[in-house]
C-alpha positions in Angstrom: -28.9 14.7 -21.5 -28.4 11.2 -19.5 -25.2 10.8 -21.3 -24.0 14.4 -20.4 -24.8 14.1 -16.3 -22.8 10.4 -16.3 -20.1 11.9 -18.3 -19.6 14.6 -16.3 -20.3 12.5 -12.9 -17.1 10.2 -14.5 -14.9 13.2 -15.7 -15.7 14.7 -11.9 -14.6 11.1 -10.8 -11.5 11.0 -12.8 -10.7 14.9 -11.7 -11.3 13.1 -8.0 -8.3 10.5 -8.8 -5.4 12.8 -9.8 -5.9 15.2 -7.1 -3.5 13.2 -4.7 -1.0 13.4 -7.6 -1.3 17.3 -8.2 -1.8 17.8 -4.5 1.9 15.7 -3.8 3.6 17.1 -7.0 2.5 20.6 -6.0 3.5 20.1 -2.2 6.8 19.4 -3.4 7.6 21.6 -6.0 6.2 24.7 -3.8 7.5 23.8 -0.1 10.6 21.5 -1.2 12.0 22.2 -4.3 10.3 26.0 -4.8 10.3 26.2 -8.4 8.0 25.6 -11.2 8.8 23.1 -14.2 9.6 25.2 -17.4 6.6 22.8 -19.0 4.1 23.0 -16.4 1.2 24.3 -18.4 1.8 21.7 -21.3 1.6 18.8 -18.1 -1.2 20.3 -16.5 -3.0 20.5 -19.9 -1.9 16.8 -20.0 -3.6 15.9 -17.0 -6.9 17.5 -17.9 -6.7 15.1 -21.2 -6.0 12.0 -19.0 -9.3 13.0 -17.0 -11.1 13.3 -19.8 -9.8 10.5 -21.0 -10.3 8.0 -18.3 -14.0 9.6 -18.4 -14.8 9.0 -21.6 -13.2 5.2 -21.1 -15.2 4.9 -17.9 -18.5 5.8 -20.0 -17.9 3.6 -22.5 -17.4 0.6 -20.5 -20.8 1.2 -18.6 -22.9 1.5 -21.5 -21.1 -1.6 -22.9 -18.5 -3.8 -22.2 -19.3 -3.8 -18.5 -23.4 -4.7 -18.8 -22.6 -7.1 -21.4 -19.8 -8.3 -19.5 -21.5 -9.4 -16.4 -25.0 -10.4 -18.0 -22.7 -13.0 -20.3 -21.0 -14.3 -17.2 -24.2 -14.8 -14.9 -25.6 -16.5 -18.0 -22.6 -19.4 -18.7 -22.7 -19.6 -14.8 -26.3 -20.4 -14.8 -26.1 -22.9 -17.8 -23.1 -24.7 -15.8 -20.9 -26.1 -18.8 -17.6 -26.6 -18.3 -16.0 -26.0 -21.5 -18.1 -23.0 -22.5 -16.9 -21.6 -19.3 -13.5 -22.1 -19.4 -13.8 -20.8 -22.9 -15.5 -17.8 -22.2 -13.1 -17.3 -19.0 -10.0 -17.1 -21.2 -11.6 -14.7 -24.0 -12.6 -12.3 -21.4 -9.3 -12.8 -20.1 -7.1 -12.3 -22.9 -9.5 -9.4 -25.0 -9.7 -7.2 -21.5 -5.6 -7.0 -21.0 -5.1 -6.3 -24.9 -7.0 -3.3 -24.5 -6.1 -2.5 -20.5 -4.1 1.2 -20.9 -2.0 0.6 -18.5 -0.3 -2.4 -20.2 -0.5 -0.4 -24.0 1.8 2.5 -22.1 4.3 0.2 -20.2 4.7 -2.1 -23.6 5.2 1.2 -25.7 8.0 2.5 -23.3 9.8 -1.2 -22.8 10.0 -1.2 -26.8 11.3 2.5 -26.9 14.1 1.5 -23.7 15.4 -1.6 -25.3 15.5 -0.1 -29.3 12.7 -2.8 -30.4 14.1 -6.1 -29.5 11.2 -6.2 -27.4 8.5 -5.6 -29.5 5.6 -4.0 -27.8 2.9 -5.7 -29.7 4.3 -9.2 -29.0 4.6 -8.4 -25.2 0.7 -7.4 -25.2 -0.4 -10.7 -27.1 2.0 -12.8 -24.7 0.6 -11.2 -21.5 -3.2 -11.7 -22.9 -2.5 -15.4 -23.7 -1.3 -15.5 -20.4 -4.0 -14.2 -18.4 -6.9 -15.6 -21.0 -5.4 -19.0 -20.1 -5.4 -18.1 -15.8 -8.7 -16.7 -15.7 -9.9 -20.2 -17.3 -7.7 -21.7 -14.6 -9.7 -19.9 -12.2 -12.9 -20.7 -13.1 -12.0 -24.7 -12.7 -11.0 -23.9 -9.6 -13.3 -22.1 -8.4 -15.7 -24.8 -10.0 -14.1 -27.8 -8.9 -13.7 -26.3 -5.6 -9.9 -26.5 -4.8 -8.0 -24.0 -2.6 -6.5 -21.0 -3.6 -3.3 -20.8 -1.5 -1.3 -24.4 -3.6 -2.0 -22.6 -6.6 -1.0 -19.4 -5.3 1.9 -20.8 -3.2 3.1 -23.7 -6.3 2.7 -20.2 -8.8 4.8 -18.1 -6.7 7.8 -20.6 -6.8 7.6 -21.3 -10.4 8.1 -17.5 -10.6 10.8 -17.3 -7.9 12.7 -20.3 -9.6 12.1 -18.3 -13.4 13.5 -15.3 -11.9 17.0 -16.5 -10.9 17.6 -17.7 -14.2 15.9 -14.6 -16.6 17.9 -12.1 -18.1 18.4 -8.6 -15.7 17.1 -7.0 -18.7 13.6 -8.6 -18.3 13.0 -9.5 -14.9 11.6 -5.8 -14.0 9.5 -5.6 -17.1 8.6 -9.1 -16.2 6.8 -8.0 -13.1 5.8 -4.6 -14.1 4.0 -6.9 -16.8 2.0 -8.5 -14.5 1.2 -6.0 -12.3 -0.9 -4.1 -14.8 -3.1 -6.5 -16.0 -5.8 -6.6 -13.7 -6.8 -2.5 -13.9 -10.4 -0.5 -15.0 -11.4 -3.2 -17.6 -10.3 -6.4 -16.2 -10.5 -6.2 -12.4 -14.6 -5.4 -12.8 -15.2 -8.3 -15.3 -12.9 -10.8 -13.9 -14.3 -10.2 -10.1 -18.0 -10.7 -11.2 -17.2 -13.7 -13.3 -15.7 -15.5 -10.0 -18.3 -14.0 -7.6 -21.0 -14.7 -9.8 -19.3 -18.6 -10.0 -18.8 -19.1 -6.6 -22.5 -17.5 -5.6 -24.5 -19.9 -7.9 -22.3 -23.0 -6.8 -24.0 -25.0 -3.8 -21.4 -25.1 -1.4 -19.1 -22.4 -2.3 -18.0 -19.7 -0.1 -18.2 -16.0 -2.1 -15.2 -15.0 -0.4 -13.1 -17.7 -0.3 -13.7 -19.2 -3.8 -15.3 -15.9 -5.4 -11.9 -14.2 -5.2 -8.6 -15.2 -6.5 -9.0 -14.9 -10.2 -7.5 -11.1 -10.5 -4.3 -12.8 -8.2 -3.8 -15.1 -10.7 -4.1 -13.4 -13.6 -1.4 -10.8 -12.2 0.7 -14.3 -11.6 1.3 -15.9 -14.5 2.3 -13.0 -16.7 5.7 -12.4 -15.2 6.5 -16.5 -15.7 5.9 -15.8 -19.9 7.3 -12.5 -19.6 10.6 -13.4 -18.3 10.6 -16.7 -20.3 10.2 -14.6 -23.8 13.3 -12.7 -22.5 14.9 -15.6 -22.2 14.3 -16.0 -25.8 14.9 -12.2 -26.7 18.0 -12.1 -24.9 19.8 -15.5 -26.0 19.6 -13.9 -29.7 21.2 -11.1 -31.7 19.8 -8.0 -31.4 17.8 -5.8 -34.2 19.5 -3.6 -36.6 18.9 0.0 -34.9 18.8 1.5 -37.6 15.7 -0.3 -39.4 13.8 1.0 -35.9 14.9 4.0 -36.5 13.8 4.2 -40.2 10.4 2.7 -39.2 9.8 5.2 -36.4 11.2 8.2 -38.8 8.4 7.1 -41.5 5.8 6.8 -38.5 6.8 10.2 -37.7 5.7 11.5 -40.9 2.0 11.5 -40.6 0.8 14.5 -38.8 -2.5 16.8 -38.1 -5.8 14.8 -38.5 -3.8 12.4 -40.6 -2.0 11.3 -37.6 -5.2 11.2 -35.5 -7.4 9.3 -37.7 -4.3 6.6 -37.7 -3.8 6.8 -34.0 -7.8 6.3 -33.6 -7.5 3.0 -35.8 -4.8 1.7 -33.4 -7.5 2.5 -30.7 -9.7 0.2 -32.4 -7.7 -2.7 -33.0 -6.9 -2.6 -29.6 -10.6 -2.6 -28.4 -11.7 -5.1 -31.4 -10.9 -8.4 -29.6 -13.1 -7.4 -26.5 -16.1 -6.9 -29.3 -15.6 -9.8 -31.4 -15.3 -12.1 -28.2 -18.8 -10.5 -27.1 -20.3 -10.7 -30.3 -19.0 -14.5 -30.7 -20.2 -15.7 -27.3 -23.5 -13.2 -27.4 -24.8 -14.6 -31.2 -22.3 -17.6 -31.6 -22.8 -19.4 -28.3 -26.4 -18.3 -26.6 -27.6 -17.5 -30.0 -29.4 -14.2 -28.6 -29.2 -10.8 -29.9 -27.6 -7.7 -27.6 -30.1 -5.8 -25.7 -29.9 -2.0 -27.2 -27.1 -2.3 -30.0 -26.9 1.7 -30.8 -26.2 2.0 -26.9 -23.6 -0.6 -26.6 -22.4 0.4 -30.2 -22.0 4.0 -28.5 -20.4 2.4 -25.7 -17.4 1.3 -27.6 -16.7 4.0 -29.5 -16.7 6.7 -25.9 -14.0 3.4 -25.1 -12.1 4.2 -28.5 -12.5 8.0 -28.3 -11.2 7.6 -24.3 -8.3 5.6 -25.0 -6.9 7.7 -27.4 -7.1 11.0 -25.1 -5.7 8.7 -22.3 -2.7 8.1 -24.2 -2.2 12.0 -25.3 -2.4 12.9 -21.7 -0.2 10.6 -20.5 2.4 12.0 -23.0 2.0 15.8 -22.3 0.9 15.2 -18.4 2.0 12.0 -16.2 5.0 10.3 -17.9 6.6 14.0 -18.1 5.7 15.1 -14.5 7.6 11.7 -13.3 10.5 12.4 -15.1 10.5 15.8 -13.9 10.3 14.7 -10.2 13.3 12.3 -10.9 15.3 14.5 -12.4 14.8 17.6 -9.9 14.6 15.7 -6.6 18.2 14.1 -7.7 19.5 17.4 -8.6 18.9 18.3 -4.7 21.1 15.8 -4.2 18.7 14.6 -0.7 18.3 11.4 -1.6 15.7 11.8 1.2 13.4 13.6 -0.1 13.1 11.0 -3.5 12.0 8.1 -0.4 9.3 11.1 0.8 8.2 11.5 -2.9 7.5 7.8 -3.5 5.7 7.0 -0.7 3.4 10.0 -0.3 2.4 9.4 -4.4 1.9 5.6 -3.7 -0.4 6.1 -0.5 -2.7 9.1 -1.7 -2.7 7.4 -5.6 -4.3 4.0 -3.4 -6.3 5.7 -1.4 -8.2 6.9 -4.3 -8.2 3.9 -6.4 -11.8 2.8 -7.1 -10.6 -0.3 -8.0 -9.6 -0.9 -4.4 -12.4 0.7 -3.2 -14.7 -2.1 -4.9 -13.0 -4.8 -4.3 -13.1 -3.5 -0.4 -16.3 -3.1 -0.5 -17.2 -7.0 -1.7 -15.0 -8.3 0.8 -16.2 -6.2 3.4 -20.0 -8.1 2.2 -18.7 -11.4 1.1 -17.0 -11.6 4.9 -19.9 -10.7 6.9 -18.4 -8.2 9.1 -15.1 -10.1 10.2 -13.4 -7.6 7.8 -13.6 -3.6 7.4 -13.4 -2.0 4.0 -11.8 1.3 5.2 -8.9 -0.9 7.6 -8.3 -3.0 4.0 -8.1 0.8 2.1 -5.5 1.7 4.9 -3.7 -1.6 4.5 -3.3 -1.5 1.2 -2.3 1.8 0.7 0.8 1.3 3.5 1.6 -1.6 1.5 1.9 0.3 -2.1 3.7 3.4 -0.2 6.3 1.2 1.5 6.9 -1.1 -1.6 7.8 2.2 -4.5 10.0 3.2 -1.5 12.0 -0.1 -1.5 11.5 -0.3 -5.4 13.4 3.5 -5.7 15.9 2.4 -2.8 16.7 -0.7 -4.9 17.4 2.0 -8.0 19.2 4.4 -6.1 22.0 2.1 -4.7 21.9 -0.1 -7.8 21.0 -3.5 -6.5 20.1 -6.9 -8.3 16.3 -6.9 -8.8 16.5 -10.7 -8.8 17.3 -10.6 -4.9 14.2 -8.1 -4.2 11.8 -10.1 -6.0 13.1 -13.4 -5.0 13.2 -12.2 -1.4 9.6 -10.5 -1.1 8.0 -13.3 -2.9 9.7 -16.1 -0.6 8.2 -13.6 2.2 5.0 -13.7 0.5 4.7 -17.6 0.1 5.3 -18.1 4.1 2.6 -15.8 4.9 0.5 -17.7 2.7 0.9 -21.0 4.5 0.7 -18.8 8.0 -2.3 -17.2 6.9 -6.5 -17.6 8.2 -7.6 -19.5 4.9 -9.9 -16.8 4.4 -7.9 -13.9 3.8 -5.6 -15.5 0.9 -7.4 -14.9 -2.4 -8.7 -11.1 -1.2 -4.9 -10.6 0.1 -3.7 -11.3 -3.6 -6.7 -9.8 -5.2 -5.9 -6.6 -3.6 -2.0 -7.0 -4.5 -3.5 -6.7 -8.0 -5.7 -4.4 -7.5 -3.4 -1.6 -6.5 -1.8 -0.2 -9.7 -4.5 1.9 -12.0 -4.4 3.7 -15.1 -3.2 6.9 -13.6 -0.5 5.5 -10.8 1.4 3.1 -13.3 2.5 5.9 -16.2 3.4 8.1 -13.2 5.4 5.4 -11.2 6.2 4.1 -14.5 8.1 7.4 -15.0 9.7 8.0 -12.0 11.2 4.8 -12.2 13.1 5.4 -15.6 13.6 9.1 -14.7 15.7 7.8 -11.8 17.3 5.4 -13.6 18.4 8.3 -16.9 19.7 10.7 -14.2 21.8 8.2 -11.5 25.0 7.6 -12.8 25.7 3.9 -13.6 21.9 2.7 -14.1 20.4 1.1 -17.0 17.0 2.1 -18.1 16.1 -0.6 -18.9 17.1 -3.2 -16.2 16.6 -1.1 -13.1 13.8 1.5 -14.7 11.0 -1.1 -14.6 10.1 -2.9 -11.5 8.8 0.2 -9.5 4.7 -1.7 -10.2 6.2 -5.2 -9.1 6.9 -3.6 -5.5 3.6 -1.8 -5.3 2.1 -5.7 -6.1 3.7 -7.7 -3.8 4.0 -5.4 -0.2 0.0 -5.2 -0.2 0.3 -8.7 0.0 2.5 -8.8 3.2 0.8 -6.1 4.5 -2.8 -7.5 4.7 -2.1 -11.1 5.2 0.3 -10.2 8.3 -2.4 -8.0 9.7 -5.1 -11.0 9.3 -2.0 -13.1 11.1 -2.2 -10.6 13.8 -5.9 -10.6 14.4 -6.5 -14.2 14.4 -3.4 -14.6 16.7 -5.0 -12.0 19.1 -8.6 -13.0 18.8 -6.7 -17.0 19.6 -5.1 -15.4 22.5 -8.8 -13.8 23.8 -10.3 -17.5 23.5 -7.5 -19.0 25.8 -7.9 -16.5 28.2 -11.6 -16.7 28.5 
């Protein structure tokens, strides 16, 4: 009965997070456009299985990988080794983003777009090496006590200077990449882990050391990214037609057949968060898991979640963007498109409990020089204005090497501008910003735009819509901080 009230209490939280989206689809395809999408039950069918979905996920990880989670970090942070730390920093790191949705559904379309040279598996391995190896660089920092803003600021360039020599082809995927790492599974774990460091540290500050990890996992991502399409682009490409004979046979299987093969996918996906639990749980502290049918339940509401996620997101979001793209061109007001991307980026923020958390802890860990509601506000300005640059950049065709390179160099003077205490929250909540639901549907748009403007390539200027909604959050909060401390210096000399 427990179970039923939580799961409902998620499913009414999920229902709660795709309102903005039907609320701005509806707006616009009732006063705007004023006609109905021949497969608008199938979508809105598809949008009650993402709920669902993201419920089920969001029950599972309570009743496991969230409690276990936290009670493993707390532990290594209270025995204070170094290399089990680190250790246990990147397995959390790496076995969260294998399994992250988000990152499952842009992988699966980058492999589709580009006819297999990139292969999705290989891209969700490479990204999970890459954040498993920055969230043990975070805990050493955090540890050791250095500041965020070199790493942050020597990153940044490393990824400006990668940029200008990747392949087109890459550099939006690249970004997108990174941008939807840090989501429902890893922002949570990846927060407490650094919190929980920098609290039980004598002379760290929770807000200044405590954040930062989430920023650098979304960081080094699109260096790998773009450096294994440097690789993928330099060789010959894959015979088409062996794809196409592979997805013909995997076409084959359908009915429960199909399912039961799907739901094993599902699994593999979620195994290496269970082994790396299991491992560091038996292995390392040699202690058993506190209510193994609970936490064994837990994992398989994750499996059963993941697997409606993904048929929603078929039959409801990544349809419903495409649809937008393809009617709001045929209006021919390119106006209206810039409307449509930044109303769906502000109301998606606004509701992300991602950002909501993570507003919340700051608005705690900074003892009132910071309000959680002003940050919500912020943020979601930041991810509105960003998809509207990201779809002006794909409606007039420009180089997404000159966006990228531009914001970021924007992004590495505000850092060095910025109050010290506003730096690792400021690129926490850049990665914050993108969730399970936002990223298929801005996902979508993005490549919808892209099939139906004449002269655009799917693949080079269809991804990179995410990477916009990272970085302008950024700008956004750190030029606000800018502002206050400039004003409250200004008060000080006056009085």
């Amino acid at each position: 009965m427990l179970y039923l009230q939580a799961f409902g209490h998620a499913l009414m939280h999920a229902l709660k997070n795709l309102l903005p989206i039907v609320v701005v689809v509806l707006f616009f395809q009732l006063a705007i456009l004023q006609q109905v999408p021949e497969n608008a039950l199938s979508m809105a069918i598809g949008l009650l299985i993402v709920a669902v979905g993201v419920a089920l996920f969001l029950q599972g990880l309570e009743l496991s990988i969230f409690p276990v989670g936290k009670s493993l970090s707390n532990q290594f942070a209270r025995r204070g080794s170094l290399p089990i730390l680190l250790s246990f920093g990147f397995a959390i790191g790496f076995s969260a983003v294998v399994a992250e949705p988000a990152l499952i559904a842009v992988a699966q379309q980058a492999q589709e777009i580009s006819g297999g040279r990139i292969d999705a598996l290989t891209l969700r391995l490479l990204v999970a090496v890459s954040v498993g190896f920055v969230v043990a660089l975070g805990v050493f920092r955090t540890i050791m006590g250095y500041p965020l803003h070199w790493f942050m600021i020597i990153g940044y360039a490393t990824v400006v200077i990668v940029t200008w020599f990747a392949p087109e082809e890459i550099v939006g995927l690249a970004y997108d990449s990174g941008g939807v790492t840090t989501n429902i599974v890893t922002v949570p774990l990846i927060a407490a882990l650094g919190i929980g460091l920098a609290a039980s540290i004598r002379g760290r500050n929770p807000l200044m050391d405590g954040f930062g990890l989430v920023a650098l996992a979304v960081m080094v991502p699109m260096v790998t990214v773009q450096i294994y399409g440097v690789v993928v682009y330099s060789g010959t490409a894959p015979d088409a037609s062996l794809d196409m004979a592979v997805s013909d046979q995997s076409g084959a299987a359908f009915g429960p057949l199909k399912m039961l093969l799907e739901l094993a996918e599902m699994f593999r996906d979620v195994l290496p968060i269970i082994l790396t639990i299991l491992f560091f749980q038996y292995m390392v502290l040699r202690r058993g898991l506190t209510n193994p049918p609970k936490i064994v339940f837990g994992f398989l509401l994750v499996i059963f979640g993941l697997y409606a996620f993904v048929v929603g997101l078929k039959l409801g979001l990544f349809p419903i963007g495409t649809s937008m793209a393809e009617q709001l061109i045929g209006r021919e007001n390119f106006a209206f498109i810039y409307l449509f991307a930044f109303m769906i980026g502000f109301a998606t923020t606004m509701a992300e409990p991602a950002l909501i958390a993570i507003g919340k802890q700051a608005e705690e860990a900074a003892s009132g020089r910071l309000d959680g509601n002003a940050i919500r506000l912020l943020v979601a300005l930041g991810v509105a204005i960003g998809i509207s640059i990201g779809v002006h950049r794909i409606i007039v065709g420009g180089s997404m090497h000159y966006y990228i390179i531009g914001g970021y160099t924007v992004v590495i003077l505000l850092t060095a501008l910025a109050p010290r205490y506003i730096v690792a929250l400021a690129y926490d909540l850049g990665g914050v910003t993108t969730s399970e639901v936002t990223v298929p549907l801005v996902t979508a748009l993005g490549i919808g735009l892209a099939t139906n403007i004449e002269g655009r390539s799917v693949l080079i200027d269809g991804f990179g819509l995410i990477a916009f909604a990272s970085i302008f959050p950024i700008v956004t909060v750190m030029t606000y901080a800018i502002a206050v401390q400039w004003l409250a210096d200004r008060r000080e000399v006056k009085s």
